[in-house]
C-alpha positions as CSV (number, residue, x, y, z in Angstrom):
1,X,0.0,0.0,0.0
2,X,1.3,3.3,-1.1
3,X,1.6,6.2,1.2
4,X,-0.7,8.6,1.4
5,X,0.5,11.8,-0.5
6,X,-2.5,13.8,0.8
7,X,-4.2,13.5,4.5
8,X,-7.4,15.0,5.0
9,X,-8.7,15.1,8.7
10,X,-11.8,15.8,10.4
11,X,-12.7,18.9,7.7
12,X,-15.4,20.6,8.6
13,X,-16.8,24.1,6.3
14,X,-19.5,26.1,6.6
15,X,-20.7,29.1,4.6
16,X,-22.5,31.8,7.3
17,X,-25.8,33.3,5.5
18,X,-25.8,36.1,7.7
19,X,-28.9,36.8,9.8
20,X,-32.0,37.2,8.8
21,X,-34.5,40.3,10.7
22,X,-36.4,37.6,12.2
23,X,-33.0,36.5,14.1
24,X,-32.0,39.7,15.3
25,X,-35.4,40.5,16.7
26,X,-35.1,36.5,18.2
27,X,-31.3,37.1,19.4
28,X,-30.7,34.3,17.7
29,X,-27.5,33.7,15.3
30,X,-27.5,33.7,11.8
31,X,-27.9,30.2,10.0
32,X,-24.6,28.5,7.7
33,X,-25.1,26.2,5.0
34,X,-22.9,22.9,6.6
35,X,-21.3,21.3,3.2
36,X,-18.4,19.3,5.1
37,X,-19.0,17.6,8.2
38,X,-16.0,15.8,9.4
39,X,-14.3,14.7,6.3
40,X,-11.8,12.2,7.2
41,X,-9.5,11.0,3.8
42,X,-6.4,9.5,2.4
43,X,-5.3,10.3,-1.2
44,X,-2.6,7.4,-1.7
45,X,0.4,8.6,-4.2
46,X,-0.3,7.3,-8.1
47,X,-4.2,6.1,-7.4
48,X,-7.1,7.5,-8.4
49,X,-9.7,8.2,-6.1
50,X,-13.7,8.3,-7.0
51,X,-15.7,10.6,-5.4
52,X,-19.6,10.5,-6.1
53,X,-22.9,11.3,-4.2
54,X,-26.2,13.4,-5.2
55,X,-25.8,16.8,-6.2
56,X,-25.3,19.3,-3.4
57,X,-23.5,16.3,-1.2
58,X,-20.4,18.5,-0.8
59,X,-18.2,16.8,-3.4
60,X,-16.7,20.2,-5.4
61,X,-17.0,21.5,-2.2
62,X,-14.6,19.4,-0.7
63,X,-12.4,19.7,-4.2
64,X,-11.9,23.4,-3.8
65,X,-11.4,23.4,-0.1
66,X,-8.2,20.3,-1.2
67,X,-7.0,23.3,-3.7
68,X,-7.5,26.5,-1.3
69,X,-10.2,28.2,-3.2
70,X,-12.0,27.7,0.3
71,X,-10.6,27.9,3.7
72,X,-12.5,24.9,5.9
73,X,-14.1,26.1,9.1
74,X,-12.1,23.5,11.2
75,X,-10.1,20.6,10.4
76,X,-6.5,20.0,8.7
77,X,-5.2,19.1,4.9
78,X,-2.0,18.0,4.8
79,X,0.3,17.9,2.0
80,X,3.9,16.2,2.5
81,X,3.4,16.5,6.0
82,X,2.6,20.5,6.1
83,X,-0.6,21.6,7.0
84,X,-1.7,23.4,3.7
85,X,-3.4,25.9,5.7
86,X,-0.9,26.7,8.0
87,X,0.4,31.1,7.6
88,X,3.7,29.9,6.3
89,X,2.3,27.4,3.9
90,X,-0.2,29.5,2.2
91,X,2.7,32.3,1.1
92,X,4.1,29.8,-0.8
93,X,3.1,29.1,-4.4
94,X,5.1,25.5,-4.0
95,X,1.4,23.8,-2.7
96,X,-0.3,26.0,-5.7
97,X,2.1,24.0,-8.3
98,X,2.6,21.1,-7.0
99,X,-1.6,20.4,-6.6
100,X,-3.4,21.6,-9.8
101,X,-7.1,21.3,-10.4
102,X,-9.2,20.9,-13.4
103,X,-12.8,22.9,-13.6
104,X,-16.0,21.4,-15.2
105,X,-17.1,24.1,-17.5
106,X,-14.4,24.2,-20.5
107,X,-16.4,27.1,-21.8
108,X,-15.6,29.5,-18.5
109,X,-12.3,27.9,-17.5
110,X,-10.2,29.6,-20.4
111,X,-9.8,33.6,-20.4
112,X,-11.5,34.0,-23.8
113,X,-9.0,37.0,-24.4
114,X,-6.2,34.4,-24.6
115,X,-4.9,32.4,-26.9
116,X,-4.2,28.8,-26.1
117,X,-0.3,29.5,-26.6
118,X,-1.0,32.6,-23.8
119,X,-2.8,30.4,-21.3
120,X,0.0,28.3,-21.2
121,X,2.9,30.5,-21.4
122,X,1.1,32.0,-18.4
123,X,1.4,29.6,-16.1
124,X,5.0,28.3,-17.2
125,X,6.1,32.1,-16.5
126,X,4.2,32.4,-13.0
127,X,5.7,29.2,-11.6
128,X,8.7,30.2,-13.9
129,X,9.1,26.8,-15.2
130,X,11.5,27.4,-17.8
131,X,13.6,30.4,-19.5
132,X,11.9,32.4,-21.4
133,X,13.5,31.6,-24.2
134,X,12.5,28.2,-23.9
135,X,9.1,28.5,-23.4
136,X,7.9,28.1,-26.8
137,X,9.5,24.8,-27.1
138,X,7.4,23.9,-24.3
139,X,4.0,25.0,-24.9
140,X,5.0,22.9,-28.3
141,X,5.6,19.6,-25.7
142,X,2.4,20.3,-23.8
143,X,0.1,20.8,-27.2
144,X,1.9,17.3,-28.5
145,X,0.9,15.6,-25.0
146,X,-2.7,16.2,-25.3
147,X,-3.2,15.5,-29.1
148,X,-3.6,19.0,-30.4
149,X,-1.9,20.5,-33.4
150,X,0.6,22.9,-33.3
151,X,-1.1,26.0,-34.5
152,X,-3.8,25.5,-31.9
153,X,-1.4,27.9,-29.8
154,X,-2.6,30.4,-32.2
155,X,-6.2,30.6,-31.3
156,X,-8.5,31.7,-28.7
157,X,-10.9,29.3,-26.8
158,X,-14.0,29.7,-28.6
159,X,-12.3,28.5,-31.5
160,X,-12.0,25.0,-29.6
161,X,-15.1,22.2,-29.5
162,X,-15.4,21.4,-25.5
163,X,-13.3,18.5,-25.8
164,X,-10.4,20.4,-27.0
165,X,-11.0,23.0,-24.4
166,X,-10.3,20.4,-21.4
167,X,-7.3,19.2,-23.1
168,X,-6.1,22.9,-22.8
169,X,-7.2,23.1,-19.3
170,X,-5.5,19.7,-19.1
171,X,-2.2,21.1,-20.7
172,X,-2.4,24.0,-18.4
173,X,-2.6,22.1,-15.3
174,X,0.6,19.4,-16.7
175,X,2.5,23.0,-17.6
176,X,3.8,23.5,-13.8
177,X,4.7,19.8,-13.4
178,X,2.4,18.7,-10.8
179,X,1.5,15.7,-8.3
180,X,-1.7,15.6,-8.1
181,X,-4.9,16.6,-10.0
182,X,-8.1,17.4,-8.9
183,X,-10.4,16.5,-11.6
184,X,-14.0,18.3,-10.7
185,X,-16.6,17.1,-13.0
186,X,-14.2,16.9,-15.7
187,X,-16.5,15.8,-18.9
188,X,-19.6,16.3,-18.0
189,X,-20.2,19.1,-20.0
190,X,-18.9,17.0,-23.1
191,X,-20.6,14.6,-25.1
192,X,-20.4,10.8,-24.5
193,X,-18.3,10.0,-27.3
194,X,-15.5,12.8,-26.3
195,X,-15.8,12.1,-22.9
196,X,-14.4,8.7,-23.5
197,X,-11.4,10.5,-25.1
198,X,-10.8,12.8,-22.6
199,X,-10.6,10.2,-19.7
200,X,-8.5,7.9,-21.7
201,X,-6.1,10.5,-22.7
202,X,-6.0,11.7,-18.7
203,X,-5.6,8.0,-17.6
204,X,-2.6,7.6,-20.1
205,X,-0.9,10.6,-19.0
206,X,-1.5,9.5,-15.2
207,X,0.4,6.3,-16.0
208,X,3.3,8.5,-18.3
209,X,4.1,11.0,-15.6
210,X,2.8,8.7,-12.4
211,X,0.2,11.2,-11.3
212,X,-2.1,11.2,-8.9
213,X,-5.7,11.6,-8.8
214,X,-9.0,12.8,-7.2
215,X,-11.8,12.3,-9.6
216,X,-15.1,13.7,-8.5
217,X,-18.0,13.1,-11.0
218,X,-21.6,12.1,-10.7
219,X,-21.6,9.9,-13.3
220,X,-20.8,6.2,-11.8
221,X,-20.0,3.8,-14.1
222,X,-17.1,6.7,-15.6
223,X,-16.0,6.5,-11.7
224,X,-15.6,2.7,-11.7
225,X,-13.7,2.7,-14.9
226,X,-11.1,5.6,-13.3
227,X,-11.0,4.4,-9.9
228,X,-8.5,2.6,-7.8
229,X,-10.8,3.4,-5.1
230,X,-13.9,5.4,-4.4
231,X,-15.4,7.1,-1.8
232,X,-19.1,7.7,-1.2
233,X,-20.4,11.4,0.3
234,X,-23.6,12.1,2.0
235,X,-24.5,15.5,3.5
236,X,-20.9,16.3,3.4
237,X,-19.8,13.0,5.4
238,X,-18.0,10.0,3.8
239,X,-20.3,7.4,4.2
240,X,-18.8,4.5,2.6
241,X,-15.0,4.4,1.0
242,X,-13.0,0.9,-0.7
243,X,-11.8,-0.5,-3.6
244,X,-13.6,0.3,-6.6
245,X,-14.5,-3.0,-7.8
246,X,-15.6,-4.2,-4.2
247,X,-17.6,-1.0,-3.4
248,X,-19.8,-1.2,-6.9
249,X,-20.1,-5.2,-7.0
250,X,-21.3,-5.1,-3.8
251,X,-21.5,-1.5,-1.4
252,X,-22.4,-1.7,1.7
253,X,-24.3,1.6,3.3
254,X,-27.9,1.6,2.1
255,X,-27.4,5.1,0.5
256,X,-24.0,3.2,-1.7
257,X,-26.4,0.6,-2.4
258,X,-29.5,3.3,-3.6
259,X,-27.3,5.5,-5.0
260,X,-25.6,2.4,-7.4
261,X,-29.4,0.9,-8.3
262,X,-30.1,4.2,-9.6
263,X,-27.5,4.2,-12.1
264,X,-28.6,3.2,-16.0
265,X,-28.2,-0.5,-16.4
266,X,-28.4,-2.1,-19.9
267,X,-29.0,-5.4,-18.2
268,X,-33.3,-5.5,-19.0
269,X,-33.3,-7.9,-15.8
270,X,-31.8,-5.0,-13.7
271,X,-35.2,-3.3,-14.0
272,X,-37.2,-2.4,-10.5
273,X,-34.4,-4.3,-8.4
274,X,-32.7,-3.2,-6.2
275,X,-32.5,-0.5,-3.2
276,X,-34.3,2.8,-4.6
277,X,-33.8,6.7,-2.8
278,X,-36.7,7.6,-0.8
279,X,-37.1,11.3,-0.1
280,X,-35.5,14.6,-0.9
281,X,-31.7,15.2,0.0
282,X,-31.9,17.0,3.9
283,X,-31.4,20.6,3.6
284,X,-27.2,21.1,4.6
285,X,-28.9,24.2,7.2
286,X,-30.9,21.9,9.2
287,X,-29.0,18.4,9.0
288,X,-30.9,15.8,11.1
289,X,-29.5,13.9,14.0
290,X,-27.7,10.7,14.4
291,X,-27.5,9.3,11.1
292,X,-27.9,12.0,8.2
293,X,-29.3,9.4,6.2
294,X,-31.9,7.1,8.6
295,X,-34.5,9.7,7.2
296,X,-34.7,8.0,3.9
297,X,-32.7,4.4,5.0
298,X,-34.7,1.4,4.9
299,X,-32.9,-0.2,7.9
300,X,-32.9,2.9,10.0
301,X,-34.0,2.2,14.1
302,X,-33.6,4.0,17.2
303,X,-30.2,4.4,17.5
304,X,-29.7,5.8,13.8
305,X,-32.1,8.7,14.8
306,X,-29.7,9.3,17.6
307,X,-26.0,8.3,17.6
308,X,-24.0,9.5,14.6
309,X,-22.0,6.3,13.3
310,X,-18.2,6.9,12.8
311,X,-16.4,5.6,9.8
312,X,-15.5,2.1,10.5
313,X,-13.5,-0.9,8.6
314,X,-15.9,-4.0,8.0
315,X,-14.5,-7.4,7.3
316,X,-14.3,-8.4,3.7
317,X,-15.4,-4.4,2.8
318,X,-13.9,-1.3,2.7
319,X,-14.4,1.3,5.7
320,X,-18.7,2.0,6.5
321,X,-20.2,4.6,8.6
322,X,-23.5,2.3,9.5
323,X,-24.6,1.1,12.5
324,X,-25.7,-2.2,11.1
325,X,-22.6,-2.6,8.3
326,X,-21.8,-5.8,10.0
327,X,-25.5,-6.9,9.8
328,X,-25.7,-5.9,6.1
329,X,-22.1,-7.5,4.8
330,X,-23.2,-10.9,7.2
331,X,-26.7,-10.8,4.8
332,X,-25.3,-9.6,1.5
């Protein structure tokens, strides 16, 4: 087992809404909108790591908070052993280079004033990568490493299809040599057919320059095709985390095994088996007690409505935050 390159503990953010005039008349304070509650994770150097729940479960939350776009409310990242956080850290651009991420929308992602040759001389200058004088030469390597043609350099982004747009954003993010990628919804904005060629290309570059990666997408069977492991994310809480294969052959947590039966199947036997989603997704203001998730779980009893259960390794599984994991793997 490869050590972990990336150590995430117990993050917690919150974004404050301010109070309302019904909580200053009340005295009360003013409401937050909880997307990570306690996120406890290990990014393992040269995997990929899966991470997929419903929309508004904190996934590109939790991206941006591994990449400092937000600053978590409590709780440490750690990068090489430094808290990424930490005053002395954050003056340094070393983290910045080192940890690049990748954004979903190719269309807002790329200053449309620049040409692709400018985006990348951009951030070979800031990082000062190279001479300038040999700068050129290596926009010319990056363009070659993602497929494009040479006198794409010349031309601004809307003069790209989406799928050559993230293999820009791709190229810019390989310019400064990194570690590790954070790859936030990469080609979901693409068709089918390109996305296929955009994951390949990133999964043959992972191998070429041993990479590593954090994949967070809602599309499932993409994630199992990328994934060393994955991790599952409820109401901003990793509910379920193993080996890829294992986890989607045969998950564990009820909301693993909902949130896999939803997924399109091809099989015409697959149809109306399986666990289904009850319910709405809990508002992140108001999160219940105990379990997030016994409001819609099948197998929820009294102690799910009042103890929260901590992530836990379950024999022949991956790590489960359920009270009745054992009782689930015993029963298949």
């Amino acid at each position: 087992m490869s050590a972990p390159v990336l150590e995430i503990r117990d993050l917690h953010l919150a974004f404050p809404l301010g109070r309302s005039f019904a909580d200053l008349i009340a005295r009360r304070p003013g409401r937050a909108v909880r997307a990570l509650n306690g996120i406890d994770l290990d990014l393992r150097r040269g995997e990929t790591l899966g991470i997929v729940g419903e929309s508004g479960c904190g996934k590109s939350t939790l991206a941006r908070a591994v990449v400092r776009l937000y600053r978590p409310t409590a709780g440490t990242v750690s990068f090489g052993g430094e808290d990424i956080f930490a005053a002395h850290t954050r003056r340094d651009r070393t983290y910045n280079r080192r940890v690049q991420m990748m954004f979903q929308d190719p269309y807002s992602s790329l200053n449309p004033r620049m040409t692709c040759g400018q985006i990348l001389t951009e951030a070979l200058s800031v990082h000062r990568m190279r001479p300038a004088a040999e700068i050129p030469a290596r926009v010319a390597e990056l363009l070659d490493l993602v497929r494009l043609p040479q006198d794409a350099a010349e031309k601004l982004p809307h003069e790209f299809s989406g799928g050559q747009r993230q293999r820009i954003a791709i190229a810019r993010a390989l310019a400064v040599e990194p570690e590790v990628l954070i790859a936030d919804e990469l080609v979901s904005a693409l068709d089918v057919s390109v996305q296929a060629q955009v994951v390949n290309l990133l999964l043959e570059l992972q191998e070429r320059l041993g990479l590593t990666i954090l994949f967070v997408a809602h599309d499932l069977r993409l994630v199992r095709h990328v994934s060393n492991r994955v991790a599952v994310i409820y109401l901003g809480r990793i509910v379920e985390i193993g080996d890829s294969e294992s986890l989607f052959s045969a998950p564990t947590h009820p909301y693993s095994q909902a949130l896999l039966s939803a997924a399109p199947s091809l099989d015409p036997a697959d149809r109306g088996r399986g666990a289904r989603l009850q319910g709405e997704l809990p508002s992140p203001l108001n999160i219940p007690p105990g379990c997030p998730f016994h409001l819609r779980c099948p197998r929820a009893t009294d102690i799910c409505r009042t103890a929260r259960p901590d992530l836990r390794p379950i024999a022949g599984r991956g790590e489960v935050a359920c009270h009745h994991a054992d009782e689930i793997a015993l029963n298949g």
